[in-house]
NUDOZA-835489 format. One record per atom (N, C-alpha, C): residue in three letters; x, y, z. Coordinates in steps of 0.1 Angstrom, whole numbers, plus 5000, padded with zeros to 4 digits. Last residue first. Example, Ala and Ser with C-alpha at 12.3 -4.5 7.8 and 13.67 -1.06 7.14 Angstrom:
BEGIN
SER512849785071SER513749895071SER512950005079ALA513249435078ALA512349555078ALA513249675078
***
This chain:
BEGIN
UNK486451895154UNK486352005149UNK487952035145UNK485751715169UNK486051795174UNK486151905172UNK485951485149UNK484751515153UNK484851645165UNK488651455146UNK488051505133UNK486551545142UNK489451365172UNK490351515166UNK489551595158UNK488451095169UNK488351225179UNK488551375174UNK490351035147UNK488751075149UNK487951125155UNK493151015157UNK492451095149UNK491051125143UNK492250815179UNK492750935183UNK492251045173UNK491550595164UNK490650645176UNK491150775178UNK494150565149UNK492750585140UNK491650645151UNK496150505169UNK496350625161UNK494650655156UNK495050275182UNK495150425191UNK495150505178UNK495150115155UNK494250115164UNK494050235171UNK498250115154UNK497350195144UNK496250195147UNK500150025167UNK500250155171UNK498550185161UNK501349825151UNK500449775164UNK500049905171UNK503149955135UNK501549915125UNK500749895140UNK504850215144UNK504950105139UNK503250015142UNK505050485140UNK505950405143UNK505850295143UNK503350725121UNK503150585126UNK504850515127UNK502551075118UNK503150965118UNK503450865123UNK499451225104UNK500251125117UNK501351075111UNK498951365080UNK498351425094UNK498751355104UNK501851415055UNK500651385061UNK500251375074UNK503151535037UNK502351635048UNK501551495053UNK505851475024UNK504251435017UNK503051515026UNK507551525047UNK507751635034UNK506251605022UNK507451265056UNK506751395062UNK506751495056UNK508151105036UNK507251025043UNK506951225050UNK511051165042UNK510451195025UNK509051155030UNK511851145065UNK511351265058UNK511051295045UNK511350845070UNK510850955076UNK510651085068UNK511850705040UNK512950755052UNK511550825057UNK509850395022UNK510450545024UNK510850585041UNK509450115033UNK510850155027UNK511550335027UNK508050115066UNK508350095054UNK509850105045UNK507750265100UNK508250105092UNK508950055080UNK506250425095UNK508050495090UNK508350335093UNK503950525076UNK503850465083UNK505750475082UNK501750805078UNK502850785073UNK503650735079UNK497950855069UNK498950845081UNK500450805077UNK495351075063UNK496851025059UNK497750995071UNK492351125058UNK492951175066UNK494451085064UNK491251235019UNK491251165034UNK491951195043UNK491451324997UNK490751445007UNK490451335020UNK492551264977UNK491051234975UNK490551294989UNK495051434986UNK494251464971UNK492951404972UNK496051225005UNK495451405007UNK494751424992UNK496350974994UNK494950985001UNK494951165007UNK498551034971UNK497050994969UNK496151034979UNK500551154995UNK499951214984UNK498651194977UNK501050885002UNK500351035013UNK499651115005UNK501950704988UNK500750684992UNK500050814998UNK504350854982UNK502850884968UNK501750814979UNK506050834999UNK505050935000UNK504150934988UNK504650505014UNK505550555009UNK504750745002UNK503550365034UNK504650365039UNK505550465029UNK499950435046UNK501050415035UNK502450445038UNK496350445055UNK497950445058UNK498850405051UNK493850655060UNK494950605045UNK496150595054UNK490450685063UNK491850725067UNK492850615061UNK487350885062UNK488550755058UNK489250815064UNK485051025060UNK485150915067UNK486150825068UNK485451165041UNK485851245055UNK485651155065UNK484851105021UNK486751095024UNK486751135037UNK482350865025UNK483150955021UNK484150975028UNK481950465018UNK482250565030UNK482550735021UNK482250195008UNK480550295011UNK480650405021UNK483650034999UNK483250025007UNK482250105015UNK483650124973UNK483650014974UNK483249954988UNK484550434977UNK482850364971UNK482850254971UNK486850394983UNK485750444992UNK484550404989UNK487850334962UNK488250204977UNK487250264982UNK488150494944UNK487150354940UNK487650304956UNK489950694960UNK488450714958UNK487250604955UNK492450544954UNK491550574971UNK490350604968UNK492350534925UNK492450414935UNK491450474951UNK492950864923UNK491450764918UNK491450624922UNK494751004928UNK493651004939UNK492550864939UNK497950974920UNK496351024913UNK495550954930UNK500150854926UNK499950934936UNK498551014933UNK498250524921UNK498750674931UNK499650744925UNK496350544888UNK497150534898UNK497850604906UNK493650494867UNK494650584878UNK495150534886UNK491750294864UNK492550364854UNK493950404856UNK492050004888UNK491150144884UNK492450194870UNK492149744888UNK491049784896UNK490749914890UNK494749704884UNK494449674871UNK492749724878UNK495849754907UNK497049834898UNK496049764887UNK493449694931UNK494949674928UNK495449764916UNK491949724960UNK491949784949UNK493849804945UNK489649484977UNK491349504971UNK491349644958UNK487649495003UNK487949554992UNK489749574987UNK487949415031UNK486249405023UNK486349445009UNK489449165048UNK489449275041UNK488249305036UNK489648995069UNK489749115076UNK489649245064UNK490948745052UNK489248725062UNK488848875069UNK493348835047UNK491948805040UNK490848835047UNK495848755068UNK494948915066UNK493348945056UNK497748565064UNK496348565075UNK495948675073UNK499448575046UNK499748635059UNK498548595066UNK497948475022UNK499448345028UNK499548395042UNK496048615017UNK495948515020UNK496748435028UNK497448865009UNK496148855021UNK496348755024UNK499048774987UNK499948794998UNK498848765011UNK496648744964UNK497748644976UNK498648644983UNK496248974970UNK495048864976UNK495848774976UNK498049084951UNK498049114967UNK496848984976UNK497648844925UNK498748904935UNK498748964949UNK494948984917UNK495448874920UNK496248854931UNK495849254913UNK494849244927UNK494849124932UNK498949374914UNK497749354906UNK496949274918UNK500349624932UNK500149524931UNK499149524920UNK500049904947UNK500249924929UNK500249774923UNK496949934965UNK498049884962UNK498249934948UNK495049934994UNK494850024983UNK496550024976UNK492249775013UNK493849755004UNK494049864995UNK490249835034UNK490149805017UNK491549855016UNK487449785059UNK489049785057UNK489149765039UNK485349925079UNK485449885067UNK487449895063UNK485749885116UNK485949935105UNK485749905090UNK484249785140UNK483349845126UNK483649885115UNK485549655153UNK485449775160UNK484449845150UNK487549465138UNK486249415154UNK485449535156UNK489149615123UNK487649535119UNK486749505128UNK491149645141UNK489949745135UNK488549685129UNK492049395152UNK491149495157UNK490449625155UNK492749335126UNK491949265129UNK491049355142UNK494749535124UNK493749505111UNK492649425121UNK496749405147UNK496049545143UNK495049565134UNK496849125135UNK495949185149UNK495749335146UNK498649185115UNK497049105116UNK496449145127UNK500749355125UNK499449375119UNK498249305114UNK502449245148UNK501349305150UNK500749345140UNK505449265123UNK504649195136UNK503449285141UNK504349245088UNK505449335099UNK504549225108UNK504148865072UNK503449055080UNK504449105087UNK505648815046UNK505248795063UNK504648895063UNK507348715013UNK506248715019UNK505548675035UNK509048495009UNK509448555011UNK509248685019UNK508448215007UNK509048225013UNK509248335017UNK505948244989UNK505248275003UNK506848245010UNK507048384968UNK506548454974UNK506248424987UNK509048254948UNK509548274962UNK508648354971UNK507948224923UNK508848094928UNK509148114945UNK507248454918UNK506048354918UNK507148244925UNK509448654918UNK507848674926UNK507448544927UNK510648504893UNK510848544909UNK510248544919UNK508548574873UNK508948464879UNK509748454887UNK508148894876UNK506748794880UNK507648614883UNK510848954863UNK510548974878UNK509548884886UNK510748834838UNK511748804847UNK511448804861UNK508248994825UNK508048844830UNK509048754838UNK509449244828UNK508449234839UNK508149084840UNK511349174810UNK511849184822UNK510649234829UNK509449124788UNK510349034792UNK510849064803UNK508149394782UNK507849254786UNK508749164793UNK510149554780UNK509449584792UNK508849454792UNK510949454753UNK512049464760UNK511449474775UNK509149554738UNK509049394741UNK510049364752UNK508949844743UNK507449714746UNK508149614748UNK511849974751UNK511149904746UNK509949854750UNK513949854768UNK514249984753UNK513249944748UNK513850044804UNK513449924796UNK513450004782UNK513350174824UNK514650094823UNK514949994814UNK510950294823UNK512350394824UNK513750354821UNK509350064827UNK509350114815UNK510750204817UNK509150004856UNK509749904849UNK510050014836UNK507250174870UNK508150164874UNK509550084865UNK505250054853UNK504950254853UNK506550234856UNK505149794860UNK505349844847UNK505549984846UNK504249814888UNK505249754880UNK505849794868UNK502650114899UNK502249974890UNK503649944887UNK504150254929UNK503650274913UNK503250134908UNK504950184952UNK503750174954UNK502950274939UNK508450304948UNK507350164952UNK505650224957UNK509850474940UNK508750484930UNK507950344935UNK512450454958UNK511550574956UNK510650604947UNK512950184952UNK512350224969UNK511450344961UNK514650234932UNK513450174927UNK512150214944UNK516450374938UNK515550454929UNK514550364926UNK518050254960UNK517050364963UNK516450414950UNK518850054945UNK517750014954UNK517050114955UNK519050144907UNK519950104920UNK518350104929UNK518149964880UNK517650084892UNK518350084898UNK520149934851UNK519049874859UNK519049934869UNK522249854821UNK521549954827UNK520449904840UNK523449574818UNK524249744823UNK523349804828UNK522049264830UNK522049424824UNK522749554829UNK522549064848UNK523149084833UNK523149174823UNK519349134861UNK520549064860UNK521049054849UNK516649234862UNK517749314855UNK519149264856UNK515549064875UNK514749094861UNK516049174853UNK516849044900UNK516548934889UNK516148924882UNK516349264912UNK518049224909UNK518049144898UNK513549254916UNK514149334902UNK515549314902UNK513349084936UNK513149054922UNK513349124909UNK514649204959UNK515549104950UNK514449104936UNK513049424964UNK514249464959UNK514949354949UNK510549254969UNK511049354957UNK511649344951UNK512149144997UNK511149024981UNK511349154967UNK512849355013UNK513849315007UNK513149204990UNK509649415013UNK510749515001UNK512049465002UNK508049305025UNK508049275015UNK509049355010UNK505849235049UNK507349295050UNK508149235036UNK502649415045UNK503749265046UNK505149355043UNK502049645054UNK501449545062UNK502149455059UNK503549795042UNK502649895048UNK502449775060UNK505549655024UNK505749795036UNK505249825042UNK502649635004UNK503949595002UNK504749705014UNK499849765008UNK499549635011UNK501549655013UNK497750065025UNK498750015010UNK498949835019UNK494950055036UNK495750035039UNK496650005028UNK491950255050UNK492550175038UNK493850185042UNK489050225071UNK491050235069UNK491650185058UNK486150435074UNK487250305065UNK488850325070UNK485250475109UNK485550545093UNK486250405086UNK482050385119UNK483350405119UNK484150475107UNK479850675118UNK480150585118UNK481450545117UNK478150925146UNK479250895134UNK479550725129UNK475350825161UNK476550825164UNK477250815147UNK472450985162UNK472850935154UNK474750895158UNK470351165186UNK471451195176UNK472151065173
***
């Protein structure tokens, strides 16, 4: 008999693995600076891991008006990424000890793909991925299914082979809809219970935890 293979881990990139949401928060201070109208923190927190723009348009009078302040934010972003830009502690290694282990690993972000490949890059996390699926990679976006799903086929696994960790609840949401296993990482920006109100099957205290968590819940899944 044949041993199961490992399963994929797909991983959101902003919260999940770089410690990135005070970098966010400021760069929409600085796209909407000087403007009456603009997100307070928690209403932007509570649509992180949408595309930029999905998240930008509600605040914006306009096409050209959404240009301009997504090109405010991108030059922020660009001037201050790798200052701003780290890994939580322990997730290169965690990532890295999945991959020792057979995992197929694939990013599953609202980032453009450029962009997260350069966050991969600056943290040391590259060399550990096999698949970016960014905010220009597929049609759909989370909390739609169809990002996790192109991450599967990119890496050659079914859903019953995966497992989705994400800091925010559309991430949970995406990977139960394409029918993977969801973990809900409470590091990130979303609270615990917006994060468990999404259902998902673990909750993760913190990323050096994710090795045990992934062995555990596979066990569980081959058990029946």
């Amino acid at each position: 008999m044949s041993l199961p293979r490992p399963w994929a881990i797909l991983l959101d990139l902003d919260g999940t693995l770089v410690d990135t949401v005070p970098f966010i928060l400021a760069s929409v201070r600085h796209a909407f600076e000087g403007r009456a109208r603009r997100p307070t923190d928690a209403e932007w927190i509570a649509g992180i891991g949408t595309p930029l723009r999905v998240q930008l348009r509600a605040w914006c009078d306009g096409p050209a008006d959404l240009e301009a302040v997504v090109a405010r934010y991108r030059e922020h972003q660009r001037a201050n990424h790798d200052r701003m830009t780290r890994a939580y502690p322990g997730a290169v290694d965690a990532v890295r000890r999945l991959r020792e282990r057979g995992h197929p690993i694939a990013i599953v972000t609202g980032k453009l793909c450029e962009p997260a490949a350069r966050s991969l890059r600056h943290v040391g996390l590259a060399e550990y991925v096999d698949a970016v699926i960014g905010a220009d990679a597929c049609s759909a976006h989370k909390p739609d299914p169809g990002p996790v799903l192109l991450a599967l086929e990119r890496v050659g696994r079914a859903p019953a082979e995966a497992l989705f960790v994400g800091d925010s609840a559309i991430d949970v949401l995406a990977g139960n809809a394409a029918g993977v296993v969801t973990v809900g990482a409470t590091w990130g920006a979303c609270t615990r219970e917006a994060l468990a109100a999404a259902r998902p099957a673990r909750l993760a205290d913190e990323v050096a935890a994710l090795p045990a968590i992934v062995a555990d819940l596979a066990r569980e899944r081959a058990r029946g």
